[in-house]
N, C-alpha and C positions, 0 to 999 in steps of 0.2 A: 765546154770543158769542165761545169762545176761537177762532173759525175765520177770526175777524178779524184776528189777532195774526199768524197764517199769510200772510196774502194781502196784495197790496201791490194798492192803487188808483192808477190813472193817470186825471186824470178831462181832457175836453177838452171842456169846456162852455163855452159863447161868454161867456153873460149870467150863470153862476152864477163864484162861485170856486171853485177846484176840488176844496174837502171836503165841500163842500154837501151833497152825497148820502150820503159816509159821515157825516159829521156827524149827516143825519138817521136815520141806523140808532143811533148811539151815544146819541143821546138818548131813542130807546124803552128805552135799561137803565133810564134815570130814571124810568120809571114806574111803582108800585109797584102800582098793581090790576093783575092777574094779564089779566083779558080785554081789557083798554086797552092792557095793555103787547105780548099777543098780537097784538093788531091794528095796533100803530104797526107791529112786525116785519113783518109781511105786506105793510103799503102798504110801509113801506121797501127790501122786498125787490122789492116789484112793479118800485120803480121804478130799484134797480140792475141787474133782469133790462131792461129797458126801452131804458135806458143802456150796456147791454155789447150788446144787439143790434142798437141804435144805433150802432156803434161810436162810442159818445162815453165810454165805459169801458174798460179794458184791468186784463186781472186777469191776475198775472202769482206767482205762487208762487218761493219764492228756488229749486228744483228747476229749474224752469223758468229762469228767469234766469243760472242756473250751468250749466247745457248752451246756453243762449245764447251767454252767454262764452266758452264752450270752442268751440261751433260759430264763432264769429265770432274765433277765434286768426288773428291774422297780419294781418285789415282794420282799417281803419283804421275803421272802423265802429262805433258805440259802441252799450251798453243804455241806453235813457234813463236821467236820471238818477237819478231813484227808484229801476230798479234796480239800476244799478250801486251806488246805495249799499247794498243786501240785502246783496251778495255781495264788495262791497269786499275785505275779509277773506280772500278765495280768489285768489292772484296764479299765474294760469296762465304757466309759465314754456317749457315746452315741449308737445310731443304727441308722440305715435308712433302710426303707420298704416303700411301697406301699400300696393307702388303698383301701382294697377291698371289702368295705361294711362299710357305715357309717348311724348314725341315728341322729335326732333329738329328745331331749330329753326335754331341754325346751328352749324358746326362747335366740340362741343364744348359747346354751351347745348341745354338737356334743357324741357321743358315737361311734370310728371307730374302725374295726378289717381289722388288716393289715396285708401282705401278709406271714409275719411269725407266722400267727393264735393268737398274741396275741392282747388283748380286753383293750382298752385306752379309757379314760371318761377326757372329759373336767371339769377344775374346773373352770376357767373364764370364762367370758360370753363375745363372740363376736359376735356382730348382724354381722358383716361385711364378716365376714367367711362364705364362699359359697364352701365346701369341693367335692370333685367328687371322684369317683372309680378310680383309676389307678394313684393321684397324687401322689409325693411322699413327703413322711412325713419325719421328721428327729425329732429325741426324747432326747432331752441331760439330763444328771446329772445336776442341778443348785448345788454351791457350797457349798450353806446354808441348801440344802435337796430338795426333791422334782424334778421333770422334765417339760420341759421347750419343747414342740414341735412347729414345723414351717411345711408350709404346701406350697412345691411348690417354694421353697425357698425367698416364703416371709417374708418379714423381724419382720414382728410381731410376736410375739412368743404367743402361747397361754400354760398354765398350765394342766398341763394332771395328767392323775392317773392310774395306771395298775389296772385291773378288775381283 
């Protein structure tokens, strides 16, 4: 059972509430004959196999939930809350990627997609900003809200926006 300990359930069952299922796997620990206790596990497996290919289940490992997070830096987009709380604990504060396709938008505003596929828009205008494929960008959390990226590790920062 310690592979339970590991896994978070998300369950979206209309008519049950939503531990019903794990519930019924935790209560075959209570069974002390050995072939009763085998057999609750099996139906209760049957029926979270059942319920995840339903998608009325969501199994989500904190591995998974913390590349989430990180995948989802800068939207405004959250992890439900079950797993936001796994990973609470881990405050992603910046990134650094490479840009691997940038545009001009308007004199001086840049629109780059960078090497972990996500799409960042200038909100300040730098004429002085001459961006290329392959540099490396760094994107931080500014304190007051909003992200604050550098390009090449020059010391100017310019204001970005997740697309």
């Amino acid at each position: 059972m310690s592979f339970l300990a590991s896994i978070l359930f998300t369950l979206a069952l209309q008519d049950a509430p939503p531990t019903t299922v794990v519930d019924d796997v935790a209560k075959c620990r209570e069974i002390s004959d050995p072939t009763e206790r085998l057999a609750c596990f099996d139906r209760a497996a049957g029926v979270l196999a059942q319920a995840q290919e339903a998608d009325e289940l969501v199994v989500i490992d904190r591995n998974v939930a913390l590349e989430t997070k990180r995948e989802n830096f800068g939207r405004d987009d959250n992890l439900p809350k079950a797993a936001e709380r796994m990973v609470e604990d881990v405050k992603i504060k910046e990134i650094s990627e490479s840009i691997t396709e940038f545009a001009l938008l308007d004199f001086g505003k840049y629109i780059f997609r960078l090497s972990d596929g996500s799409i960042w828009r200038m909100t300040d205008v730098d004429r002085n900003l001459r961006p290329r494929v392959g540099d490396s960008i760094e994107i931080k959390k500014m304190p007051l809200g909003g992200y604050m990226a550098t390009i090449d590790g020059d010391r100017r920062g310019v204001r970005v926006k997740r697309n």
